[in-house]
Legacy VTK file of the C-alpha trace (Angstrom):
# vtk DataFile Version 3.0
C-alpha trace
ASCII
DATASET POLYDATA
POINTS 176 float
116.578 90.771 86.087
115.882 90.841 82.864
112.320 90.348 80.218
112.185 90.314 76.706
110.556 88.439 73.822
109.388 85.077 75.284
112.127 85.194 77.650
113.247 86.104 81.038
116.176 85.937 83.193
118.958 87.295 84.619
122.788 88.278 84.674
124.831 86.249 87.212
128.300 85.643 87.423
130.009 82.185 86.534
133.194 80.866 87.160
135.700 83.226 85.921
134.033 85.954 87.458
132.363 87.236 84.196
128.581 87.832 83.589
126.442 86.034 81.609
122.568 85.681 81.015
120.911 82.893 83.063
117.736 81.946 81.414
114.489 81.231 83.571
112.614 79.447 81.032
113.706 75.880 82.507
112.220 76.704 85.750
108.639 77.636 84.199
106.124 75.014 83.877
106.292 74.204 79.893
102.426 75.163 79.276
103.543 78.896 79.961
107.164 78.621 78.233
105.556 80.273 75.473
104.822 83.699 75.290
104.954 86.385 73.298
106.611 89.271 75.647
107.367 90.426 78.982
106.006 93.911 79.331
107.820 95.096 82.687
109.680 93.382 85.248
109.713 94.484 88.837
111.567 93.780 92.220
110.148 93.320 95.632
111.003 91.743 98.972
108.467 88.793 97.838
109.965 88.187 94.680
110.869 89.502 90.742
107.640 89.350 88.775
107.637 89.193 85.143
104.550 91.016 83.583
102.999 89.427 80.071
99.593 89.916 78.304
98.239 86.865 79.580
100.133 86.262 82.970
102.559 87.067 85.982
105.761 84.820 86.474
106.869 85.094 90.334
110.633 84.123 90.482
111.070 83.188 94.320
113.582 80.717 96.047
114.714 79.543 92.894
110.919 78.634 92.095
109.068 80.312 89.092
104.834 80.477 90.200
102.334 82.131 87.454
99.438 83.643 88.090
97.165 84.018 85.525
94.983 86.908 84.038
94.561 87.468 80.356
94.741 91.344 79.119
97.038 92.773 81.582
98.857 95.989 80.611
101.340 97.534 82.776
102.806 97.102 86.674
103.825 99.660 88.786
105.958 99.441 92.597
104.554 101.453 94.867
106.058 101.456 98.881
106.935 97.576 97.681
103.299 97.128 96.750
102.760 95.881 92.771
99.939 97.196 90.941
98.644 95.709 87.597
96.139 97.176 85.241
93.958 95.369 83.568
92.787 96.375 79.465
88.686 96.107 80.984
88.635 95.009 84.543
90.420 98.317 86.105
93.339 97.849 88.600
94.729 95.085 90.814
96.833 94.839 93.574
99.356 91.795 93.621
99.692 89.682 96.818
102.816 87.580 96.318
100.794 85.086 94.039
97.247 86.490 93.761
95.963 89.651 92.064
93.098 91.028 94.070
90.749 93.884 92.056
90.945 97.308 93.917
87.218 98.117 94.745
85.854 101.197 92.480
88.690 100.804 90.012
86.594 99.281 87.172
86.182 103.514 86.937
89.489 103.047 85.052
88.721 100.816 81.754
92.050 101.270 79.572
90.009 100.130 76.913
87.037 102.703 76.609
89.416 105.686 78.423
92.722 105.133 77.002
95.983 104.460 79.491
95.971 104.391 82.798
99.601 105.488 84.884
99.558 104.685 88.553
102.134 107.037 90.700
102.881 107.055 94.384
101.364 110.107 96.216
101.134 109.108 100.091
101.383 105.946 102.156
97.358 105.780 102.192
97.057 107.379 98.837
98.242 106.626 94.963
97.695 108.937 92.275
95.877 107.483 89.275
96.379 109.315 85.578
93.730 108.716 82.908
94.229 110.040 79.443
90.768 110.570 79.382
89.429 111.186 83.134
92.498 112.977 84.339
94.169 112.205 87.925
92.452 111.610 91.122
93.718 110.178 94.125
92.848 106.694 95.403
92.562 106.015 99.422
94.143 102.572 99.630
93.291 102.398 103.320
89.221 103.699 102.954
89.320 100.946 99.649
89.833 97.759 102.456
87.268 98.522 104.474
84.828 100.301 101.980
81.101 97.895 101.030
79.793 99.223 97.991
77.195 102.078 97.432
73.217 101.217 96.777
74.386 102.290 92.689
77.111 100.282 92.559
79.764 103.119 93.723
82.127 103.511 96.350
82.465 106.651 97.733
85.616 108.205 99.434
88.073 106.116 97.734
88.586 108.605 94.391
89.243 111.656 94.561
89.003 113.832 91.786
93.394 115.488 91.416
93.282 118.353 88.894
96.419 119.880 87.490
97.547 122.005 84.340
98.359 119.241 82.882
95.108 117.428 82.454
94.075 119.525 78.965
97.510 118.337 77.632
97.280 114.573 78.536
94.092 114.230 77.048
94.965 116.075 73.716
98.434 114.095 73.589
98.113 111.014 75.318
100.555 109.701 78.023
103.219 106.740 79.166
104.004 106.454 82.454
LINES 1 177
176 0 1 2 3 4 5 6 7 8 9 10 11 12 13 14 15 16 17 18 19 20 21 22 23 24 25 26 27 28 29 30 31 32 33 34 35 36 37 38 39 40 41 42 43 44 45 46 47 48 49 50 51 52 53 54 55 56 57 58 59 60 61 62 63 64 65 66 67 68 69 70 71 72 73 74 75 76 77 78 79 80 81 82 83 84 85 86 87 88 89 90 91 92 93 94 95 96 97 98 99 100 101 102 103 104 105 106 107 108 109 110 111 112 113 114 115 116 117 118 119 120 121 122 123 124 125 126 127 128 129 130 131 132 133 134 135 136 137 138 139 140 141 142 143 144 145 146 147 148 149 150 151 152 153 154 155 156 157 158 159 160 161 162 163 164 165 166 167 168 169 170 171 172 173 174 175
């Protein structure tokens, strides 16, 4: 599977055994058939999603569904989980065709602390990179069943992942 400037698709093989590039763009309802790039594509059981700024395309069963969220930035695979940050809103987690906000991960605004890099650590546990904040591990299991703080917070879901790295990622930035 394939993304690239307002297009998406895949290599298949026709009749004389060769491959060729099979477009998706038919299959997408024409309101979203024009965009400007896809950003990453990823592979689960549930379906190929095609990230953009401005939404998700979920290629499933020969069916293309979008789900839509303006300033989205990049989409990781974790243990066949999809996570998408957002520029202000912090992190989501996708659920075949919803994106649900991970409680206490506004913390992470790509906008006022630069990129954000999401990397698998555990099967409770990701580890989040901030050019700005550093690393710290998130519980994913504490995050379903936490109910926010009296200030807003949520406590045991971050916690704080120092390495020797962190004086270099925040003097030279980072891509994950």
């Amino acid at each position: 599977y394939v993304g690239g400037r307002a297009e998406c698709g895949f290599l298949g093989i026709d009749k004389h055994g060769k491959y060729q590039y099979i477009s998706l763009l038919p299959k997408i309802r024409k309101e979203y058939r024009v965009f400007s790039t896809v950003w990453s594509t990823r592979c689960v059981s549930e379906g190929v999603y095609f990230l953009t700024e401005n939404f998700i395309l979920r290629y499933h069963r020969d069916k293309i569904e979008v789900i839509e969220e303006k300033d989205l930035r990049t989409m990781y695979v974790i243990n066949e989980q999809i996570f998408v940050n957002h520029y202000q809103k912090g992190i989501f987690l996708l659920k075949k065709n919803r994106l649900d906000l991970l409680p206490g991960s506004s913390f992470f605004n790509w906008k006022r602390d630069g990129r954000t890099g999401i990397l698998p650590y555990s099967k409770d546990k990701i580890l989040v990179l901030n050019e700005q904040k550093g690393g710290f591990l998130y519980n994913l299991r504490m995050a379903t069943n936490q109910e926010k703080e009296s200030d807003g917070s949520f406590l045991d879901i971050l916690e704080p992942f120092s390495t020797h790295a962190d004086t270099f990622i925040k003097e030279n930035g980072m891509y994950t």
